[in-house]
Structures are given as structure tokens and as C-alpha cells.
N, C-alpha and C positions, 0 to 999 in steps of 0.2 A: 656408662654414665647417662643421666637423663636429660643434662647440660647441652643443649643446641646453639649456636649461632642460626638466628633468625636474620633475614633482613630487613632492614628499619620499617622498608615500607609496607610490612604486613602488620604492624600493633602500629602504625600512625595514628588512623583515627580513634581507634579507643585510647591512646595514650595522651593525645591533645586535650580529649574530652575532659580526663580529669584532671589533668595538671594544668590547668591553663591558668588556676587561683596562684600554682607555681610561678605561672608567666611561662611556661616551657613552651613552646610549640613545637613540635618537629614535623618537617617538612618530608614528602616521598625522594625519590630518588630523582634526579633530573629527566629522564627519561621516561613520566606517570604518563596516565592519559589525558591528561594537559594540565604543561605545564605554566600556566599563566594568573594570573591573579584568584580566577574563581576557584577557592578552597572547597567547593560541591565536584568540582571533577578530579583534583585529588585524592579526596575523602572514597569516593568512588575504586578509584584506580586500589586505593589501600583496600577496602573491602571486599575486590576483588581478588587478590592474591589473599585476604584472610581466610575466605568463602573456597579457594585452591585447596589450602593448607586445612582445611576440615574436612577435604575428601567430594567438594562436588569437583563435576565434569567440567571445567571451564573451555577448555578448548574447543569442547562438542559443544555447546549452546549456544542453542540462539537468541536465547535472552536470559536474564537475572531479572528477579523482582524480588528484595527482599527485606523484613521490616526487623530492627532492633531493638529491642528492651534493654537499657542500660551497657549493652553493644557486653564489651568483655568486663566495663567496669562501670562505676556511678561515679558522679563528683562527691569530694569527699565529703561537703561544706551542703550540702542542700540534697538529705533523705524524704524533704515533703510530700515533690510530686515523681511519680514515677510516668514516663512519657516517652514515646516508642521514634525511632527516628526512622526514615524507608529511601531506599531509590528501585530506578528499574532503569533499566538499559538492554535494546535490543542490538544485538549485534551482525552488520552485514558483510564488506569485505574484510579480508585482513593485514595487517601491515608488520609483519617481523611475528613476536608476542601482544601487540595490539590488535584490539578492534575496534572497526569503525559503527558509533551511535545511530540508528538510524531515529529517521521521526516516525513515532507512533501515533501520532495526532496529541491529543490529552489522555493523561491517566488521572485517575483515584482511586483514591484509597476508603469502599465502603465498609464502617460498622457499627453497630447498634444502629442509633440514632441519626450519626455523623456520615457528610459527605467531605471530604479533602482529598481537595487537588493538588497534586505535585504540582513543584516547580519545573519547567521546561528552559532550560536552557542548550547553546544550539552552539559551535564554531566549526571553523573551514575546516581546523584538523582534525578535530575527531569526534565530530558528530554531534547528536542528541543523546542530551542526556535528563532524567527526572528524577526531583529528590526533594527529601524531608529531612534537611539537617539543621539541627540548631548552630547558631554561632561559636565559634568560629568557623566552623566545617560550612554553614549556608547563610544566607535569610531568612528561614523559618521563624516565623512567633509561633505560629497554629502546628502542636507536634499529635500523637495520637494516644487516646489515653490507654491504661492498660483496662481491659476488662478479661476475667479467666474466662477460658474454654470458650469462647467466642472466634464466631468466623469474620474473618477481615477480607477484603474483597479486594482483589486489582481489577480494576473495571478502565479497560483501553481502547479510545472511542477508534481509532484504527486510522493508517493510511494507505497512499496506492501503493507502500513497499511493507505493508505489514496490516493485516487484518485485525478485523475486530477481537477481541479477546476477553474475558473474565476468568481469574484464576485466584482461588481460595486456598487461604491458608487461617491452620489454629492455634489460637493461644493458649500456651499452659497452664496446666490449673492454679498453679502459683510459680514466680520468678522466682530464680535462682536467688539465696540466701548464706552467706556465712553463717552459722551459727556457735563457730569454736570460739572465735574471733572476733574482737572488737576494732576500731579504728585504737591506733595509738597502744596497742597492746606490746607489752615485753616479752620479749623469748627470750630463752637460756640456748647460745649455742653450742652447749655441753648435753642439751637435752634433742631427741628427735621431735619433729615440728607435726604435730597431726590437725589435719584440717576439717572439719565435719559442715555439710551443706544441709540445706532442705530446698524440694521446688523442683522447678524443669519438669521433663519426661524423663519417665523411669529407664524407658528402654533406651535412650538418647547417646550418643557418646559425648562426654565431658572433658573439657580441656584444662587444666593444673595448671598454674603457671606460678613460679617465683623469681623477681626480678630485685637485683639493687637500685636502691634508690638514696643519692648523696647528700649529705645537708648542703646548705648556700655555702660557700667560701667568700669570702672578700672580692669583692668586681666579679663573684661568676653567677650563674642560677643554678636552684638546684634540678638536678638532670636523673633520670635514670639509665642503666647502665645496661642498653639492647644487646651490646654484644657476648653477655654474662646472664644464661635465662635457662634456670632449669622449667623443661616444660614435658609435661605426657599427657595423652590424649587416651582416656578411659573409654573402655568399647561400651559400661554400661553405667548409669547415673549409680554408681556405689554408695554414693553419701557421705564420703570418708574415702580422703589419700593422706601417705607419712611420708614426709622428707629425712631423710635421717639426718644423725647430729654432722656426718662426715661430710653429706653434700652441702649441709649450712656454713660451715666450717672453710671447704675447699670452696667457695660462692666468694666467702670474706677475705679469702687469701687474696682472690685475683683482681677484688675490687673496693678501696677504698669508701666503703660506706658506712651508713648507722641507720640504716632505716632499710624493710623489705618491702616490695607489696608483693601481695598474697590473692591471686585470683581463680575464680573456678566461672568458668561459660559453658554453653552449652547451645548447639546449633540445630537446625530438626530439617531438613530438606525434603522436597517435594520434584515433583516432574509433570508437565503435562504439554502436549501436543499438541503443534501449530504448523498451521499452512508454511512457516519458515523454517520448521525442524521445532527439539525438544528446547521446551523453555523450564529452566528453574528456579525453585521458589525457596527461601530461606526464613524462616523464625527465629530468631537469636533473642540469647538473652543472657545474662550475667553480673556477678559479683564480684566488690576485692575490698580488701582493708589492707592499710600499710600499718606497718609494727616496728616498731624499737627493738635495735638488740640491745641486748646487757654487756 
């Protein structure tokens, strides 16, 4: 079966993102890489096991830098602007499965036109950390716009535990797209569910995901249902996955719902070398609509 148990805290921050018109938030596990009010070292902490679970080297790097395009999903309420979120984090000693942030002095993020600075934020446990998250995940107003096939710049003016650095990455010629699918769409789960995209890189590997999602009940909110998540990870951007009617079916049995979402992302990773070991670099980007069953 293609059904996983995932752990909450790898789809946190793309699942706050869009549900938050829900009111849902969900939180990482107790033990993220801080755990304290600032929702930017959360948010972090979640995209680091998400950036795991695609297949980079996390334990070998020595830094992450990397920017998101609608991350796995968009809000459902607002297709206007499309607008790229980013952190970077250098990592020095280690503590269990964490690492410690070091300070890199400032970063930015250069392209086209546009200079932006991350936010530098700094604590006793776990370090420095930089980022571009819209609310709730940061205080970001100023996010980055998208422009295709353009190069975007980490530009990291450096300190005595970490050099000077620039490290490029490129955007795709177009983001990731549903095109089977509408928001609010009905499926027959007597019928198999087929998904069709446009966008990303060709040669890219593509992540599937189908997750339940509950209506409101009296005194509750509505929630989606992490521990019930058929997901596969495509070695090449296909443009097209089928859920069958039996995995829709057995989804429904195990969880009380009336609504799916339905996502497809796509990640593109990079590598490049620094006086502190290999640092990695991430482009993401993604789509989803939730659907009505019948």
C-alpha cells in the first residue's frame, strides 16, 4: 500500500499555511529546533525533516539554504499573488538529532532587480537562524516574487565561524499546477481518482500526496487527518498519478471525513562547497485543491 504514517512534524509548515483561514494550526513535536514562541524556528525545524524526507543529506551538511514557491500547497482563498518564502541555516556542533545555528553575519536573498534580507534571529539553544516566512510561520511582509528560469542569489556577508559565501539557485519555468482539478471538486469513490499537473522540472522527482480532511463538528475545528496519508514520491515529473477506487475507499474507512486534499510538489536540490563542508540548496515548489466526496 502507498498509505504511510508520516510524522506531524514534517507537513507542519505547509499545512498551517493553508489552513489557517481553518483556524488550524498545528504545532511540531515538542522537541523542534526551538521550541519557544518564535514560529520561524519551528517552521524551520518542519522543513528540515521535510527537505530529509525528499532525499537531501541532512546529517552531512553544513548548511540549508532554501526558497519555497507555494511550499507543498497555496492558501485556498488568495490565487492573486504568487510569493516564494526562504531560510538558511548553517549548522556547527550537534546535539542528539539537532543542530546547532551558527551566525553567518547577514544573508540575502539577490534577484532581478531586488535585494532582501532575511531575518536573523539568534537564541542560547539553538543558535542562528534566517528566514522569509509569512505569518504565521514569521514577520515577513517583504516575501520574493516568483520570476521563471531566473537565478536567485544567497549572498552571506560571512563570520569568524563561517565565510563569505554566494550560492545560486534556479527557478522553474513554470510552478507546479493542478490541472485535473478544481478547488471544491466531487469525486465518485466508486471511480479511480486521476490527477494531471503542468510546471516544475521535467526531470525532477514529484511528491503525491492524499490526505483527509474533516468538516467543523460542534465545539471542534476542522482538522486534517496526518496519520491517514497516501503519499509517493515519482522519480520523474510524469504529469499524471491514479489513486485507485480501493485506496479511496480504504482512506474513508479509516477516517471519518468528507473532503480530500489532493497535492503534487516538487523539490530540485543543489550542493556546493564551503570552507565548513557541503552546503545545500533547495528550490521547491507546489500545488493542491481539496475535493468533496460524493
Amino acid at each position: 500500500m502507498l498509505k504511510k504514517t508520516l510524522p506531524l512534524i514534517l507537513l507542519t509548515s505547509a499545512f498551517v499555511f493553508i489552513f489557517t483561514a481553518c483556524n488550524e494550526v498545528n504545532s511540531p513535536q515538542r522537541d523542534s529546533f526551538l521550541a519557544d514562541k518564535n514560529n520561524s524556528f519551528e517552521t524551520i525545524d518542519s522543513d528540515l525533516y521535510l527537505l530529509k524526507e525528499g532525499g537531501m543529506d541532512i546529517d552531512a551538511s553544513a548548511g540549508i539554504f532554501s526558497i519555497g514557491w507555494n511550499e507543498i500547497f497555496r492558501p485556498f482563498d488568495d490565487e492573486r499573488h504568487i510569493m516564494g518564502m526562504a531560510f538558511a541555516v548553517a549548522f556547527g556542533g550537534s546535539n542528539d538529532r539537532h543542530k546547532f545555528g551558527l551566525n553567518m553575519g547577514s544573508v540575502f536573498i539577490n534577484y532581478g532587480n531586488h535585494n532582501v534580507e532575511l531575518h536573523k534571529k539568534t537564541n542560547e539553544r539553538r543558535g542562528t537562524m534566517y528566514s522569509l516566512f509569512k505569518r504565521p510561520f514569521g514577520d515577513s511582509d517583504q516575501l520574493l516574487e516568483f520570476i521563471p528560469n531566473a537565478e536567485y542569489q544567497f549572498e552571506v556577508t560571512g563570520s569568524g565561524r563561517f565565510s563569505p559565501i554566494t550560492l545560486s539557485l534556479t527557478s522553474p519555468d513554470a510552478l507546479m499546477d493542478i490541472t485535473s482539478h478544481d478547488h471544491g471538486n466531487v469525486i465518485d469513490l466508486e471511480q479511480d481518482l486521476t490527477v494531471t499537473w503542468e510546471g516544475g522540472n521535467a526531470d525532477g522527482k514529484v511528491a503525491v500526496r492524499l490526505m483527509p480532511f474533516s468538516l467543523r463538528k460542534k465545539g471542534r475545528k476542522d482538522r486534517l487527518h496526518f496519520d491517514h496519508i497516501i503519499f509517493e514520491i515519482l522519480d520523474t515529473n510524469t504529469g499524471e498519478y491514479t489513486f485507485t477506487s480501493e485506496q479511496l475507499q480504504e482512506l474513508l474507512n479509516r477516517v471519518d471525513a468528507r473532503h480530500f486534499v489532493l497535492g503534487v510538489s516538487q523539490m530540485d536540490f543543489g550542493e556546493v562547497e564551503h570552507d565548513n563542508g557541503i552546503l545545500h540548496t533547495a528550490m521547491r515548489n507546489g500545488n493542491s485543491v481539496k475535493l468533496l466526496v460524493e
